[in-house]
C-alpha positions in Angstrom: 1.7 2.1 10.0 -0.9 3.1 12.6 0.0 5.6 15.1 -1.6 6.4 18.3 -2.2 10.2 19.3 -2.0 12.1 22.6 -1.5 16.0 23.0 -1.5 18.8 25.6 -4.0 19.9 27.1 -4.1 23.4 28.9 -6.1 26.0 30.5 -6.2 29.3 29.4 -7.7 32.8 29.8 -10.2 31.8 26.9 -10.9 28.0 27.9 -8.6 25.1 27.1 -6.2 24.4 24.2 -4.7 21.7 22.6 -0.9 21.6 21.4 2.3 19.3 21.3 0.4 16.6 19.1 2.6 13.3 19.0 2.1 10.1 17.5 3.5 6.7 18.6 4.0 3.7 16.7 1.5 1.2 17.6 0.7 -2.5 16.7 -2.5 -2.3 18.0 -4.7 0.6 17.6 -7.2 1.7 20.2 -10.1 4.1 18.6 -12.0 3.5 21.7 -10.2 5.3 24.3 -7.8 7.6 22.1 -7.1 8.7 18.6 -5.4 6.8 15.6 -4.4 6.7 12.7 -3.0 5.3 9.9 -0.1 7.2 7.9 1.9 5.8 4.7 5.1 7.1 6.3 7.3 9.5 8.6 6.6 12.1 6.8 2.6 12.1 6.4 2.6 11.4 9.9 5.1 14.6 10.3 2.1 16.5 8.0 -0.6 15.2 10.4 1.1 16.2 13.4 1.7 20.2 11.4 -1.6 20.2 10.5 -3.2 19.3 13.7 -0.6 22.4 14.9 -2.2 24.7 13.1 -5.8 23.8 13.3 -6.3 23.0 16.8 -3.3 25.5 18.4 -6.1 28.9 17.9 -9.4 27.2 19.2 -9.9 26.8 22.3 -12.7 24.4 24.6 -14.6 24.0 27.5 -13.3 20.9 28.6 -11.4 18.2 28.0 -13.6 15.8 26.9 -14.8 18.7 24.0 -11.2 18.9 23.1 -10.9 15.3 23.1 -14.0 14.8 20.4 -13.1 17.6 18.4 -9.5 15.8 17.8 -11.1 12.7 17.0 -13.8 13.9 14.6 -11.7 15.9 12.9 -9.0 13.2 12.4 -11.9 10.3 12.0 -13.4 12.8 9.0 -9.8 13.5 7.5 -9.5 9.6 7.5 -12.7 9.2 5.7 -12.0 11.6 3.0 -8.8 10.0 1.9 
């Protein structure tokens, strides 16, 4: 089942950060203008959504759009590996 990702973005003393990662159901998939992906099941997606917790809740970005990118890459490369 593909899932489409969104998150919070905030500002911080040390630049932005990126936290509260969700995934929706989705029938149709947009790569273009957000972040999918494809999980087996509840609970992979549940693993995704932890381990995007943990990686992404200590670094922190200029903007948005560097946030943005490094969420995708890293979920495009973690796709690719599998």
């Amino acid at each position: 089942m593909f899932y489409q990702l969104s998150w919070t973005t905030l500002p911080g003393l040390r630049g932005l950060s990126c936290s509260e990662f969700r995934a929706a159901p989705t029938a149709a998939p947009d790569n273009e203008r957000g972040v999918a992906v494809d999980c087996a099941n509840e609970a992979a997606r549940d693993a995704l959504l932890a381990e995007l917790e943990a990686y992404f809740g200590p670094q922190r970005f200029l903007n948005t759009a560097a946030a943005f990118d490094a969420v995708k890459d890293y979920v495009m490369l973690r796709a690719a590996k599998r």
